[in-house]
GUTORLO-561792 format. One line per 5 residues: number of its first residue (from 1); for each residue x, y, z of C-alpha. Coordinates in pm, 1 decimal. Example, Ala and Ser with C-alpha at 12.3 -4.5 7.8 and 13.67 -1.06 7.14 Angstrom:
BEGIN
1> 1230.0/-450.0/780.0; 1367.0/-106.0/714.0
***
This chain:
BEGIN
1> -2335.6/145.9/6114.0; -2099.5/-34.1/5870.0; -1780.8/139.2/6002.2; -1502.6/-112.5/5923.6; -1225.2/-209.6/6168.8
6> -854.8/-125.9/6082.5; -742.3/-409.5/6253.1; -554.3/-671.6/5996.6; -776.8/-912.8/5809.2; -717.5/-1266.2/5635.8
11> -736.7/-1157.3/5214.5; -969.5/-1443.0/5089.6; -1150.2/-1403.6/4715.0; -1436.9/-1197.1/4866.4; -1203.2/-927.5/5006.2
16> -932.3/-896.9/4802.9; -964.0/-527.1/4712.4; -568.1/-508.5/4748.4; -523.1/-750.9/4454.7; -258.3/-903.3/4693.2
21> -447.6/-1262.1/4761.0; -217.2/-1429.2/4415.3; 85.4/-1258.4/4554.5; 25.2/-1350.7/4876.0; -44.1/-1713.1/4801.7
26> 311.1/-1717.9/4594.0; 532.8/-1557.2/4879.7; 397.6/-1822.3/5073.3; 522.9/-2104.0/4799.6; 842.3/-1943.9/4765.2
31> 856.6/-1919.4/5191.2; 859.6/-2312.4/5180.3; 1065.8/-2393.6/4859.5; 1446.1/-2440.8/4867.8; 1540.4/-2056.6/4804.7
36> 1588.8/-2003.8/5188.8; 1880.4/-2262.3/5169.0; 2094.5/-1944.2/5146.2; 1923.1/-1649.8/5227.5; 1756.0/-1591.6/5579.3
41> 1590.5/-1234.9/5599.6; 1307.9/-1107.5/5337.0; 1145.2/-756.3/5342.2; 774.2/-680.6/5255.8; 808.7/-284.7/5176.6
46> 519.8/-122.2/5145.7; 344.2/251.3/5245.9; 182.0/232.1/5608.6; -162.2/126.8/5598.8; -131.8/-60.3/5271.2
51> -192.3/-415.3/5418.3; 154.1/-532.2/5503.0; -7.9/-690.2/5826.9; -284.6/-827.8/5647.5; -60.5/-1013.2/5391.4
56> 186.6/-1141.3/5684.9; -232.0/-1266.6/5920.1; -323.4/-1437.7/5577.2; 34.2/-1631.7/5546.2; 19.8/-1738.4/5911.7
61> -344.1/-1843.2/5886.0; -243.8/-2022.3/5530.4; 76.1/-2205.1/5676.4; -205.2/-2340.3/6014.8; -441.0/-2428.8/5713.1
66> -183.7/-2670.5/5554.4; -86.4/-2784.6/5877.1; -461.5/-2897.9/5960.9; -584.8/-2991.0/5635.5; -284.0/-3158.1/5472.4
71> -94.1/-3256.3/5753.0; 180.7/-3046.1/5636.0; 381.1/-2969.5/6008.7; 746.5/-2895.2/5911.4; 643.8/-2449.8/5913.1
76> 671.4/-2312.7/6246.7; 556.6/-1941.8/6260.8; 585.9/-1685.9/6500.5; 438.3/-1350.6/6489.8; 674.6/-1051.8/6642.7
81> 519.5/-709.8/6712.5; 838.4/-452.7/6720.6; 642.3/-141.0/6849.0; 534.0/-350.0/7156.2; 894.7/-371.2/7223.9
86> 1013.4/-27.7/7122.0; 1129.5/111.5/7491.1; 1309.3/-200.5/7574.7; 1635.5/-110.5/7484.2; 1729.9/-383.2/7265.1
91> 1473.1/-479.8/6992.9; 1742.9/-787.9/6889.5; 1771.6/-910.2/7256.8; 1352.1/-927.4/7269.8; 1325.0/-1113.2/6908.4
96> 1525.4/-1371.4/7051.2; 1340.1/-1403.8/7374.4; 1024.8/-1389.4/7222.2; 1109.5/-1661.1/7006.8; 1256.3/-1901.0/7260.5
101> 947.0/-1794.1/7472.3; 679.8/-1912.4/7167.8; 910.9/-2228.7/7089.6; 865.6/-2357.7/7477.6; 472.1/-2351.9/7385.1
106> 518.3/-2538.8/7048.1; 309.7/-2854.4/7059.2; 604.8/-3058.0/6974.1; 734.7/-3190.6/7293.6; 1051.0/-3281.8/7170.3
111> 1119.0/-2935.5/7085.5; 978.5/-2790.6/7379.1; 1191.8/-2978.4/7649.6; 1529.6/-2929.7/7406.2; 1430.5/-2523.6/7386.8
116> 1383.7/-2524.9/7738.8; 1685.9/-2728.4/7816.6; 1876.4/-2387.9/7592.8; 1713.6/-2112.3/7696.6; 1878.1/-1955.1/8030.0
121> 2247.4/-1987.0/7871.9; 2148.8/-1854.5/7558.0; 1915.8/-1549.6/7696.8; 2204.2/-1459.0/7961.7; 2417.5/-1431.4/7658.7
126> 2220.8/-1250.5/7433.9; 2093.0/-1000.8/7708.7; 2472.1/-937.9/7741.2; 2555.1/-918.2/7418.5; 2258.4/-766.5/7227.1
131> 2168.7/-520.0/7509.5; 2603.8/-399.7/7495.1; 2559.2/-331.7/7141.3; 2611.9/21.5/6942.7; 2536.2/77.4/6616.0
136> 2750.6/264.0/6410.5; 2626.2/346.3/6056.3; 2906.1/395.0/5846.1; 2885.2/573.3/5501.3; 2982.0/215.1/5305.1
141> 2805.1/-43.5/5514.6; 2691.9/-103.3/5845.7; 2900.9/-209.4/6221.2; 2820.2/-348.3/6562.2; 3027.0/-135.0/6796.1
146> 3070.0/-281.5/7177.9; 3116.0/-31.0/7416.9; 3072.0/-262.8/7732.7; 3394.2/-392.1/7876.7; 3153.8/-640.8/8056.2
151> 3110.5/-838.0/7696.1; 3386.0/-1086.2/7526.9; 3401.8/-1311.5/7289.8; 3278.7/-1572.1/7440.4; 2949.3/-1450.8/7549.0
156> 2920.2/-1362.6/7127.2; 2996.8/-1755.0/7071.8; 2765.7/-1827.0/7312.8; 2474.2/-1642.9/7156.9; 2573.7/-1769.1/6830.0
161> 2557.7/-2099.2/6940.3; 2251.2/-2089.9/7060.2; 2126.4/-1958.5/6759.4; 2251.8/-2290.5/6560.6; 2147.8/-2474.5/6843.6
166> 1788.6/-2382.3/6797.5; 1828.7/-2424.6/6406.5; 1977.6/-2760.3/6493.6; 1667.5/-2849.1/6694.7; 1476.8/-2773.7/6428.4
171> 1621.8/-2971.3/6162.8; 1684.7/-3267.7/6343.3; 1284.1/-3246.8/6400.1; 1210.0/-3347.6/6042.0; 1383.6/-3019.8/5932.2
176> 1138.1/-2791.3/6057.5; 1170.5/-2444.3/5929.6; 1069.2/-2139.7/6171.5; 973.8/-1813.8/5989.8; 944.0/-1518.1/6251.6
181> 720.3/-1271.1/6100.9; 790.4/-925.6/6222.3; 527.3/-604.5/6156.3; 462.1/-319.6/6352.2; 782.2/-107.4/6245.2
186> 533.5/148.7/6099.3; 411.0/231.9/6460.4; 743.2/266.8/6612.5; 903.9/636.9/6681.6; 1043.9/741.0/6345.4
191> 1398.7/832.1/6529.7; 1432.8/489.9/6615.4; 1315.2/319.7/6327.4; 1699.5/278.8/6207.4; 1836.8/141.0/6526.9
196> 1540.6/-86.2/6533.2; 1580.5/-259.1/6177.6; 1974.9/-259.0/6203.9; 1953.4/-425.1/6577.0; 1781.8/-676.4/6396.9
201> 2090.5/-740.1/6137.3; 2288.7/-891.7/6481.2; 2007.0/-1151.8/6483.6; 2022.6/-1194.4/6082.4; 2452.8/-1205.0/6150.6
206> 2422.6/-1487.8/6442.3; 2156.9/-1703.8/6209.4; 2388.7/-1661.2/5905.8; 2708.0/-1890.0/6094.8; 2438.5/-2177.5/6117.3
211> 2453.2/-2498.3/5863.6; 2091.1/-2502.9/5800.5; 1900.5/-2173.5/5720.8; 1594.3/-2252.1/5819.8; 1507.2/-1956.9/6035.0
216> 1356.1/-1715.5/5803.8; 1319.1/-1373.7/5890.8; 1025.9/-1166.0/5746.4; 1015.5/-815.7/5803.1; 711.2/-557.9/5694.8
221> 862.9/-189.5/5624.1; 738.9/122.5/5550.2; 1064.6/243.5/5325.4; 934.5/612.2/5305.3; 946.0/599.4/5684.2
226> 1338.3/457.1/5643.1; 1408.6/698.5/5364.4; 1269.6/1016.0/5620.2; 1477.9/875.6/5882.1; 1817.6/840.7/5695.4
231> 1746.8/1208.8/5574.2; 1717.8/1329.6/5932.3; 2032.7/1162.1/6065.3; 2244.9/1164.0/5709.4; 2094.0/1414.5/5462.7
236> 2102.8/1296.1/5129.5; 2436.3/1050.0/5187.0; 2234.4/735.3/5183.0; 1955.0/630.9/5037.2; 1675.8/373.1/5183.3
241> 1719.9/150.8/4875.8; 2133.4/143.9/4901.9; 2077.3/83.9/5292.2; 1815.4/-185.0/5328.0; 1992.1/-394.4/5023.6
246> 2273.0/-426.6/5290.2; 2026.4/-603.9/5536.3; 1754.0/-752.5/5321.2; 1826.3/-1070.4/5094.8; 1516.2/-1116.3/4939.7
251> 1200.5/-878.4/4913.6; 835.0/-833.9/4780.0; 615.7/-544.5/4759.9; 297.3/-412.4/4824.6; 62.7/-358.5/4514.5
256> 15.3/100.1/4460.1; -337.2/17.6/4288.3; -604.7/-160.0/4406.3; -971.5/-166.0/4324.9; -1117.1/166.5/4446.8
261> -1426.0/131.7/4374.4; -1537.1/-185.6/4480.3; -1369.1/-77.7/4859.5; -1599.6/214.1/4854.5; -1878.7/-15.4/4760.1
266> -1825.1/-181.4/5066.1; -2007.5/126.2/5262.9; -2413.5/147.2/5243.3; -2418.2/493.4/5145.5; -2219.1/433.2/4792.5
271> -2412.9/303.4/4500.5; -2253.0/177.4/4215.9; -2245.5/555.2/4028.7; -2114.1/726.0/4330.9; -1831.7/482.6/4415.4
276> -1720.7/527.0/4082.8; -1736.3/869.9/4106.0; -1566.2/931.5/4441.3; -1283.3/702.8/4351.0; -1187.5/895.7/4006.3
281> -1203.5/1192.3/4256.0; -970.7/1041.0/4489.7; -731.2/909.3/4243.0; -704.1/1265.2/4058.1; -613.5/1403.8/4414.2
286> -350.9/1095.2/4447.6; -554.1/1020.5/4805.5; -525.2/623.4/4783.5; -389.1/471.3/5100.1; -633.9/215.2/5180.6
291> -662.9/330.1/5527.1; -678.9/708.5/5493.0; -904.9/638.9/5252.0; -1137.2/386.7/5560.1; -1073.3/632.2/5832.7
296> -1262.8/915.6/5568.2; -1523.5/671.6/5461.4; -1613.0/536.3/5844.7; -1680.4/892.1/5946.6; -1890.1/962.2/5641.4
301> -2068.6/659.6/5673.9; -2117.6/695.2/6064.1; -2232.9/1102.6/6024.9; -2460.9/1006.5/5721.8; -2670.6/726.1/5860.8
306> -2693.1/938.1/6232.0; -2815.1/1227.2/6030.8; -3074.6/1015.3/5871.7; -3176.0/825.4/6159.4; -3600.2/832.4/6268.1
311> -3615.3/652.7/6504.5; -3777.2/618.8/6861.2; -3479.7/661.4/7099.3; -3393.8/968.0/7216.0; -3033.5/1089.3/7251.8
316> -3043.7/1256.6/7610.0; -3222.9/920.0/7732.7; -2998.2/680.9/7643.5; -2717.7/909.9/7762.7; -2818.2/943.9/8118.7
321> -2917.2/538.9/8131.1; -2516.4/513.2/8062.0; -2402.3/755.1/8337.7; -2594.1/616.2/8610.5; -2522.8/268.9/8497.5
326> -2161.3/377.9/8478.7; -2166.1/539.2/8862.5; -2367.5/228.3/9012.2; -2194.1/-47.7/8882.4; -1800.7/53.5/8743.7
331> -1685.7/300.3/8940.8; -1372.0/258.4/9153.8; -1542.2/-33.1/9354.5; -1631.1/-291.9/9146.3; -1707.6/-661.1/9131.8
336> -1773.8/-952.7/8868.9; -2116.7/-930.6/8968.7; -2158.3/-589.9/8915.2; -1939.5/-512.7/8602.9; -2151.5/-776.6/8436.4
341> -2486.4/-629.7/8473.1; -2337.8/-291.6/8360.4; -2202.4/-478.7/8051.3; -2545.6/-631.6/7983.0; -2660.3/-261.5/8015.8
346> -2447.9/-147.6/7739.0; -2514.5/-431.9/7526.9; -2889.9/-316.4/7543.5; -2791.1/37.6/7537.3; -2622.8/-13.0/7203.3
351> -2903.5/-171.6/7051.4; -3090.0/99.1/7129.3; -2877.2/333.4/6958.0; -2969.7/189.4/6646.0; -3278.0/323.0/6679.5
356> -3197.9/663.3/6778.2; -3433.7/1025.4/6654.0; -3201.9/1278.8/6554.1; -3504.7/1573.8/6463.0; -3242.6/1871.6/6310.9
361> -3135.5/1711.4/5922.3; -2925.7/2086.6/5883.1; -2540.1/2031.8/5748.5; -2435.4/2300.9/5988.2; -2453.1/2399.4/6355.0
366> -2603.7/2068.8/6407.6; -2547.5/2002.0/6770.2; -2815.0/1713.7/6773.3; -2608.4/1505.2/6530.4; -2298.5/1603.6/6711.4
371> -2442.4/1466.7/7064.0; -2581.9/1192.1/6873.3; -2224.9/1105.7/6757.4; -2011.2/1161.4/7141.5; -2311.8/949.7/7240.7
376> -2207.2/652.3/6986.2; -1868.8/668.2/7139.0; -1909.0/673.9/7462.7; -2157.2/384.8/7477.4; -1819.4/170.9/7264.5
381> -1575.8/361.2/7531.6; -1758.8/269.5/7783.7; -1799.3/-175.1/7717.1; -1441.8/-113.8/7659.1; -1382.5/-7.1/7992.5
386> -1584.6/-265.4/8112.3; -1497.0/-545.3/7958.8; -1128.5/-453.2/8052.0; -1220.7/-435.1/8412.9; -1386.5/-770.4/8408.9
391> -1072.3/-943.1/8266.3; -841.2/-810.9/8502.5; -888.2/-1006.3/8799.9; -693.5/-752.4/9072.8; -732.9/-478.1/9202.3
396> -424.4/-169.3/9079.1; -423.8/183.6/9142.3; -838.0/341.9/9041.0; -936.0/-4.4/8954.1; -1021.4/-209.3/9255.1
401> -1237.1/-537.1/9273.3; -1435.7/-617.5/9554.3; -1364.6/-986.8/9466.9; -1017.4/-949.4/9353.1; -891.5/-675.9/9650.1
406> -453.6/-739.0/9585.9; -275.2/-695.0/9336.2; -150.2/-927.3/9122.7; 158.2/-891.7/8901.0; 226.1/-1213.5/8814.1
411> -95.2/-1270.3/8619.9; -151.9/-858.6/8556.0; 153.8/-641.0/8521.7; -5.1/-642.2/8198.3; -96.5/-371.5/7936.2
416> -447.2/-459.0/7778.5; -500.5/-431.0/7404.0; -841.2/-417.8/7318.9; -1031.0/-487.6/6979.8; -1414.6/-456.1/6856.5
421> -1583.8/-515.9/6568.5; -1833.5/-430.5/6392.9; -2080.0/-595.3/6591.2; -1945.3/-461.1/6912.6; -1754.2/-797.6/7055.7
426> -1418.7/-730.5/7186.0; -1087.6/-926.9/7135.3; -820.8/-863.3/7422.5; -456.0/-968.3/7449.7; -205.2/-902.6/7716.0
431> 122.2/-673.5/7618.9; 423.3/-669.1/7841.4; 512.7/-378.8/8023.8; 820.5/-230.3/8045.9; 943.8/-119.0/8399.6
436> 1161.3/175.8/8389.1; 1294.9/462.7/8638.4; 1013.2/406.9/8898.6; 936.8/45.8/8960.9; 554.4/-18.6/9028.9
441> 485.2/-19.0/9406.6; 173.6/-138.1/9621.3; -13.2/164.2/9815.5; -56.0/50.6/10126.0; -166.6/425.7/10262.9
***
């Protein structure tokens, strides 16, 4: 199969169906010249699923690439995933302990023991402050509204202290500048896509009153999604453009035409003639989000090459190798042992699958090809499950490891995000989870 992944990918000459690789290389130019000496948050607008996160992957990847081949050390980045953060209750309050959190990693030591030495004042004040905060929208600009009698002005100095105290860190290492890349607004509830971007403007406020600008703030939006949003809460009294201006000083924008072809051509089953073809069809339609435009191509691509498939493995065989793979070795009781040899089975499995007979070629009623195809995913389902089980070293709730039999919540009060590609290897990183109404308790029935 040649389905392609819709997880964010560097832009280098080779991919650049976006035409975004020149604009990305001179945002990054401008993100290091002297422009930021004033301004401190920039906007990438742009419609969901139109590369925003690829551009902000290829800057970060760019700004480590100067770093190790020119020795170039004075950009700090930090990469800030909002919907991961969403429930929290204070978007603003987790920006600034995610950034103090990544700073205490930096490999500069110097700035690593002075962020240290900072961080409990300036997190008890911002977790007072930022967490007391409501936002009033106003129909000519935009106030921060403190309802908690608990908050005065000298937790506010406080947290914008510590703000120029972390610039001043910065500077006085070589003037260092730190760009915080945020993305993942697009995945976020559109009801709280306002409070989210304007909790942000108390960060943007408290980074303004410092001498040295040199935390830059780069935000990827969806401003359709902001425009819906405003319309929901304000009807037609404010528009997105009028409202972001007040937050934004700088911004850039994603390209509305890329090369629509040469993305089809990408898939096996397009020639040359039929690329063309299909993309004057879905430009006359106006269908040209890159990844509406993936998601309809993967499923092609996957249904055409099953349908065509004549090989020697059959369907029903593979299938029941899975389930009693599956039973034996990942059920509830499972061990490192174990969990390996079933991932070794799936590895084979899917090999396998390549080489799968699917004997009915008919376009409809074709329950063959649609076996063939719950098949495909539950072999990927299945490694994912796996794989996840192997990494988590505890046992919690269905999951429970012979090896690892407590629970662990220092290392694994952890959500799991999961990646594969097209080869079938999976990425993983840890989320944090957010403990509400019912804190999690051990079952000791």
């Amino acid at each position: 199969m040649s389905v392609k992944s819709d997880k964010p990918k560097k832009f280098n000459s080779n991919n650049d169906d976006f035409n975004i690789l020149e604009k990305t290389k001179a945002i990054k130019e401008i993100l290091k010249s002297d422009v930021f000496d004033c301004h401190n948050s920039v906007a990438l607008y742009g419609d969901w699923g139109s590369g925003k996160s690829s551009v902000i992957l290829t800057l970060i990847e760019e700004f480590k690439k100067d770093k190790k081949d020119k020795d170039e050390d004075n950009i700090i980045t930090i990469k800030f995933d909002a919907w991961k953060y969403e429930k929290e209750g204070s978007l603003a309050y987790a920006l600034l302990e995610h950034i103090i959190y990544e700073l205490e990693k930096n490999d500069n030591k110097v700035i690593k023991y002075e962020i240290k030495a900072i961080k409990d004042n300036v997190l008890k004040s911002g977790k007072i402050v930022l967490k007391s905060v409501n936002v009033n929208y106003g129909f000519f600009g935009l106030s921060f509204e403190n309802n908690n009698k608990d908050v005065d002005c000298g937790d506010i100095d406080n947290l914008t202290n510590g703000i120029k105290k972390i610039s001043e860190i910065l500077f006085n290492e070589n003037n260092k500048r730190l760009i915080v890349f945020i993305d993942e607004l697009d995945r976020c509830e559109p009801k709280n896509i306002l409070d989210l971007i304007s909790s942000l403007k108390a960060i943007f406020n408290a980074s303004n009153e410092n001498d040295y600008y040199n935390i830059i703030y780069f935000v990827a939006i969806d401003k359709d999604a902001v425009s819906k949003a405003l319309k929901k809460r304000y009807g037609e009294i404010m528009k997105s453009e009028e409202y972001l201006e007040k937050i934004f000083n700088i911004s850039f924008s994603m390209p509305k035409h890329f090369e629509l072809k040469n993305f089809i051509k990408q898939y096996e089953s397009f020639n040359d003639e039929n690329a063309e073809k299909l993309a004057r069809f879905f430009e006359y339609i106006k269908f040209t989000n890159p990844r509406h435009i993936k998601k309809v191509l993967n499923k092609y691509d996957c249904l055409d090459k099953l349908k065509t498939s004549n090989g020697t493995e059959s369907v029903p065989g593979l299938r029941e190798e899975l389930q009693i793979g599956m039973t034996a070795d990942a059920g509830v009781f499972r061990s490192k042992e174990s969990l390996e040899k079933q991932l070794k089975l799936i590895d084979e499995l899917l090999k396998r699958y390549k080489n799968i007979r699917i004997d009915d070629k008919s376009n409809t009623y074709n329950t063959d090809l649609q076996e063939a195809l719950e098949l495909g995913h539950m072999l990927e389902f299945s490694k994912f499950i796996v794989y996840g089980a192997l990494i988590r070293e505890e046992s919690r709730g269905g999951h429970y490891r012979e090896d690892f039999p407590t629970r662990d919540d220092e290392k694994f009060l952890k959500h799991t995000y999961a990646y594969m590609d097209k080869y079938y290897n999976i990425e993983t990183e840890w989320g944090d989870v957010v403990i509400t109404k019912f804190e999690p308790k051990e079952r000791s029935y």
